[in-house]
C-alpha positions in Angstrom: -14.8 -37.1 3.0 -12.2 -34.6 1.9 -12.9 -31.1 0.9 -11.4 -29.4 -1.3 -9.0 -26.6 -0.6 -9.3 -25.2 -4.7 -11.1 -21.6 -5.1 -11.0 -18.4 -6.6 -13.3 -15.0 -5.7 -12.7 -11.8 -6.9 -15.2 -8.8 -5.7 -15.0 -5.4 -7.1 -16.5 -2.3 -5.1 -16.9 1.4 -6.6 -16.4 4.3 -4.3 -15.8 7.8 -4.5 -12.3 7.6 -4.7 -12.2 5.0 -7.3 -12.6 1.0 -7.6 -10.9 -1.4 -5.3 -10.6 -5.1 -6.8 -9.8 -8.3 -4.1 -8.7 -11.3 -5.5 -8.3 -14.5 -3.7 -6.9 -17.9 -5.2 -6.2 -21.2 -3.2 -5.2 -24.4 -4.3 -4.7 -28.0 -2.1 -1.3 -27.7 -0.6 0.3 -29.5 2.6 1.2 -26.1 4.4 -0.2 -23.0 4.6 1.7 -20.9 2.2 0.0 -16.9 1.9 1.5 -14.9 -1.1 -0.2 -10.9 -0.4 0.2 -8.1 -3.0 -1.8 -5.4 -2.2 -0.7 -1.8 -3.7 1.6 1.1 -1.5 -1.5 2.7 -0.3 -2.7 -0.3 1.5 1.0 -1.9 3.0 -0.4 -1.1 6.4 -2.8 -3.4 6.3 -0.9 -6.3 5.3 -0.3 -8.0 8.7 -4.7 -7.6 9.4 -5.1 -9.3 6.2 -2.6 -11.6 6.3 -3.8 -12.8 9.8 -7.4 -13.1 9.0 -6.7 -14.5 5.9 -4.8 -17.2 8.3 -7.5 -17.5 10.6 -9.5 -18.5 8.3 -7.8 -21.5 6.1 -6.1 -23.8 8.0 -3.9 -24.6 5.2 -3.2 -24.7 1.7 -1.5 -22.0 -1.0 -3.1 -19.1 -1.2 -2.7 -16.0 -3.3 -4.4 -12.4 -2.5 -4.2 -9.7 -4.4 -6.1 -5.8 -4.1 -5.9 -3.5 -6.5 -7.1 0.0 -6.9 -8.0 1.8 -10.1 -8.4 6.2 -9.2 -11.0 7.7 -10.0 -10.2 10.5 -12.4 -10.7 13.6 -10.7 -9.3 12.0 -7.6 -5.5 12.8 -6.8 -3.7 9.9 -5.8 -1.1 11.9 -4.0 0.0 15.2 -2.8 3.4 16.7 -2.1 3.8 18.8 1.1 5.1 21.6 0.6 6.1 22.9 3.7 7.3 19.9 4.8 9.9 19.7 1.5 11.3 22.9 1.8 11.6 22.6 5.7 13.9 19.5 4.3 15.7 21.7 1.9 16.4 24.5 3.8 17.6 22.7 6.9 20.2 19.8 4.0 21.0 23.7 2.3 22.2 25.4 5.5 24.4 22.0 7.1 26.1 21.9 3.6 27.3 25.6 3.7 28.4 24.3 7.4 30.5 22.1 6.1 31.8 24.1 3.4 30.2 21.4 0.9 29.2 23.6 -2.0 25.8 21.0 -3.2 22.5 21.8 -2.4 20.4 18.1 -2.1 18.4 17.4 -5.1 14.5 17.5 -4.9 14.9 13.8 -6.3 16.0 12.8 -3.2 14.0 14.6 -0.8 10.9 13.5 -2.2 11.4 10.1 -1.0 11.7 11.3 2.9 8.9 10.6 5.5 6.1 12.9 5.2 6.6 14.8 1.9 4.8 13.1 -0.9 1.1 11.7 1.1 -1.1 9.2 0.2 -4.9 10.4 0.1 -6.9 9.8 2.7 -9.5 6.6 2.1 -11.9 7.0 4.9 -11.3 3.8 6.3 -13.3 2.2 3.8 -10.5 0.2 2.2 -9.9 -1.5 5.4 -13.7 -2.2 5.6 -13.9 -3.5 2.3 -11.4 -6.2 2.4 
């Protein structure tokens, strides 16, 4: 007898920080295909998930999605400070080196490593999926 590799869950838990909502789909499929869209806060844990979700299903197409919804007086980022000027000043002072009259745009140097951070979950993301 065959069983069938069809399903669909979702589970949504409220925390402090807000609401995280897992969704998981599968349908009958040949191969194991796993399609994972989980939100910038959470990349890190996309080869965990991935692999248990693996572990688990020997095959079929599956389709996972989190999502999480802030709570309102919960900031979902925060720009350091320090760590932006310390970019500034240091891009400021190698263009009057080179005799290069810009100064870098704040634009860009939000998008270096370590100035804008994610908040801190607790671990209790990775617990909950």
């Amino acid at each position: 007898m065959m069983r069938s590799m069809t399903g669909f869950a979702r589970e949504t838990r409220v925390f402090e920080w807000g609401t995280l909502t897992v969704e998981i789909s599968t349908v009958n499929h040949r191969y194991q295909e796993l399609s994972l869209r989980l939100p910038r806060e959470m990349s890190a844990l996309e080869g965990p998930v991935g692999g248990l979700i693996r572990s688990r299903l020997g095959r079929g197409k599956v389709r996972f999605s989190a999502e999480i919804t802030w709570a309102p007086r919960y900031r979902t980022f925060t720009i350091d400070r320090d760590v932006l000027h310390g970019y500034y000043n240091q891009l400021a002072s190698i263009a009057q080196d080179m005799g290069v009259g810009d100064n870098p745009s704040v634009t860009a140097l939000l998008g270096l490593p370590g100035v804008i951070e994610a908040p801190s979950l607790d671990g209790t993301v990775e617990e909950t999926v």
